[in-house]
C-alpha positions in Angstrom: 28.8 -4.2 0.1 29.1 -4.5 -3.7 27.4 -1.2 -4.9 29.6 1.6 -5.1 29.9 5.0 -6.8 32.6 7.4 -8.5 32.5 11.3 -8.9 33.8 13.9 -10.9 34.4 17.5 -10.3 35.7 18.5 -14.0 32.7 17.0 -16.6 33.7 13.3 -16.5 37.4 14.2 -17.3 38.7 12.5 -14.4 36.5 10.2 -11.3 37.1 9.1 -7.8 36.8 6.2 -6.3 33.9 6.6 -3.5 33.7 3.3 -2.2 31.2 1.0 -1.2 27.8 2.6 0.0 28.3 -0.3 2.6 27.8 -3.6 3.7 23.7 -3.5 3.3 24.1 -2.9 -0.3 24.1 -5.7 -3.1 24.0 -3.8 -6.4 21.6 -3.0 -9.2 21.8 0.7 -9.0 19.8 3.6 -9.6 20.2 7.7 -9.2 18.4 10.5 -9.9 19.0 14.2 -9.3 15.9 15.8 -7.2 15.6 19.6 -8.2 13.5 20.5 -5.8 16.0 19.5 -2.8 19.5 19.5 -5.1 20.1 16.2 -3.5 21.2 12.7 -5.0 19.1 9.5 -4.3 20.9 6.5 -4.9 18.4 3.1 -5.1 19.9 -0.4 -4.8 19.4 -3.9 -3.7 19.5 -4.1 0.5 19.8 -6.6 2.7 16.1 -5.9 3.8 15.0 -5.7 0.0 15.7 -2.3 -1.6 17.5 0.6 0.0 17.9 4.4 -0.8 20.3 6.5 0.0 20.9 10.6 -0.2 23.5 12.8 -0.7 23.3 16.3 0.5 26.9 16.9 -0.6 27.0 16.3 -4.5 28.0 12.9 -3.7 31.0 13.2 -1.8 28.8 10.5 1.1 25.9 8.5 0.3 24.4 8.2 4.0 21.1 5.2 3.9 18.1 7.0 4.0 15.5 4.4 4.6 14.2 0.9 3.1 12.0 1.2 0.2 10.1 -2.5 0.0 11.6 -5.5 2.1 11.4 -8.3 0.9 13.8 -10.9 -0.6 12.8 -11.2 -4.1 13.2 -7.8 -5.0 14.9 -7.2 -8.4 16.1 -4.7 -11.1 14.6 -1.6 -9.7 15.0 1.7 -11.7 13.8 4.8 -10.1 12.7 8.3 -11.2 11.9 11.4 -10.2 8.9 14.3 -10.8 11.9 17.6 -11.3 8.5 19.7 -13.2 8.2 22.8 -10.7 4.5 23.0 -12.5 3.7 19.5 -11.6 1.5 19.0 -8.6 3.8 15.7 -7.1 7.3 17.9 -8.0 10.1 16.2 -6.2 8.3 12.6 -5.7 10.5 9.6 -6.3 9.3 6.8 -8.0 10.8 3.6 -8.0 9.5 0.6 -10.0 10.6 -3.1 -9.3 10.5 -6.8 -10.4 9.4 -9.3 -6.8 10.4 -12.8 -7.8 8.6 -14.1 -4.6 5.4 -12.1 -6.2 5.2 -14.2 -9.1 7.5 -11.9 -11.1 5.4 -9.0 -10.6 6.2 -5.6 -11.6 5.6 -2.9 -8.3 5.4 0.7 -8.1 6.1 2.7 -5.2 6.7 6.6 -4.2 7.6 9.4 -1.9 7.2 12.6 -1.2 10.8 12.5 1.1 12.5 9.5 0.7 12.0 8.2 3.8 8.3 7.2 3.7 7.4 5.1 0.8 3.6 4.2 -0.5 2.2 0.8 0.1 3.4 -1.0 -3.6 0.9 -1.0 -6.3 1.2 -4.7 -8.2 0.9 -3.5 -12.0 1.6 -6.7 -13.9 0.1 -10.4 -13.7 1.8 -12.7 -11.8 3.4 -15.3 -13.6 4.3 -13.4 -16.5 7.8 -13.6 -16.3 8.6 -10.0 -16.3 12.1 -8.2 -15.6 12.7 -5.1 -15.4 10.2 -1.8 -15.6 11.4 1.4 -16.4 9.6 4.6 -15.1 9.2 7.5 -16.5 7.2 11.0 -15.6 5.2 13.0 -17.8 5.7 16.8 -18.0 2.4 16.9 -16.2 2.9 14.7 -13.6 1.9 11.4 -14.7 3.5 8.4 -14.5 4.4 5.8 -17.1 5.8 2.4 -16.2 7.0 0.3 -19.0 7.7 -3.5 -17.9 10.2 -5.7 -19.0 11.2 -8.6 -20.8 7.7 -10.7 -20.6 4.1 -9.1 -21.2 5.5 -5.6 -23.1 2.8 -3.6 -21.5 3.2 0.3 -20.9 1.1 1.5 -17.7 -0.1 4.6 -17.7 -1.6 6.7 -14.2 -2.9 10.4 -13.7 -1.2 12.2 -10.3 -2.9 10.4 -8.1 -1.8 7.4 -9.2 -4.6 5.8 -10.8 -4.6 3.4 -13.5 -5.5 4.9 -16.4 -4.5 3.1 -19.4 -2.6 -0.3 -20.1 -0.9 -0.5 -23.7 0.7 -3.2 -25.8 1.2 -6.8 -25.2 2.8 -9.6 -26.7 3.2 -9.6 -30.1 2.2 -11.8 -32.8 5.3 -12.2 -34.6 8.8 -10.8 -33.7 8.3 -6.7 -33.4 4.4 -6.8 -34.1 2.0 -6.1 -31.6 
């Protein structure tokens, strides 16, 4: 595998060398800290598409959890996670994604465990040459994915995750909208 991690015990003083997460794993990471569980979820390319793994252990192991999308185009995924004990979805991951066999879409998916993910929501045009979203939660539980390099579009949903606003676009000149 090529996506490994390091930890350390003293505030980034000194790491250690974890290793590999194994042989399923082909980089582009992504962790977040759940609050509601104290666990570590570790997102990265898989040989099935994208992978998580957990660790229950502040990340001495990083056992695979389960397969988030599969699919072979799957690229630059960045996840995030609700940590509001106010919000109604606290503890859902997010994880947002570029599918190169999807006409460089932008997805979205969640979970409420980590194992079972939602059926992805598409959220930019194909063909747009997009790479790259980055997600982000609201401190009442909605959801902002902003996409890449390509259509510069934020997406906006409530809880539930419905579409509720698309901003921005391609400028008209460089750093216009």
């Amino acid at each position: 595998g090529y996506t490994g991690w390091s930890r350390s015990t003293n505030g980034g003083v000194s790491w250690t060398d974890r290793g590999a997460l194994g042989a399923a794993s082909f980089g582009d990471p992504a962790m977040v800290w759940r609050k509601s569980d104290g666990n570590f979820y570790f997102a990265a390319l898989h040989s099935s598409g994208l992978g998580v793994w957990r660790s229950t252990d502040d990340c001495l192991n990083f056992p695979f959890l389960a397969v988030i999308h599969s699919g072979g185009g799957d690229d630059k995924e960045l996840m995030v996670v609700d940590n509001n004990p106010a919000s109604p979805f606290y503890g859902r991951l997010y994880v947002a994604w570029t599918d190169f066999n999807a006409g460089a879409r932008i997805f979205e998916t969640h979970s409420d465990n980590g194992t079972t993910w939602s059926t992805p929501v598409g959220l930019s045009v194909p063909g747009t040459d997009v790479q790259g979203a980055w997600p982000a939660v609201a401190p009442n539980g909605d959801v902002y994915v902003v996409d890449g390099y390509g259509s510069q579009r934020v997406f906006r949903f409530d809880r539930q995750f419905k579409l509720l606003k698309v901003m921005g676009g391609p400028g008209k000149e460089h750093g216009k909208l």
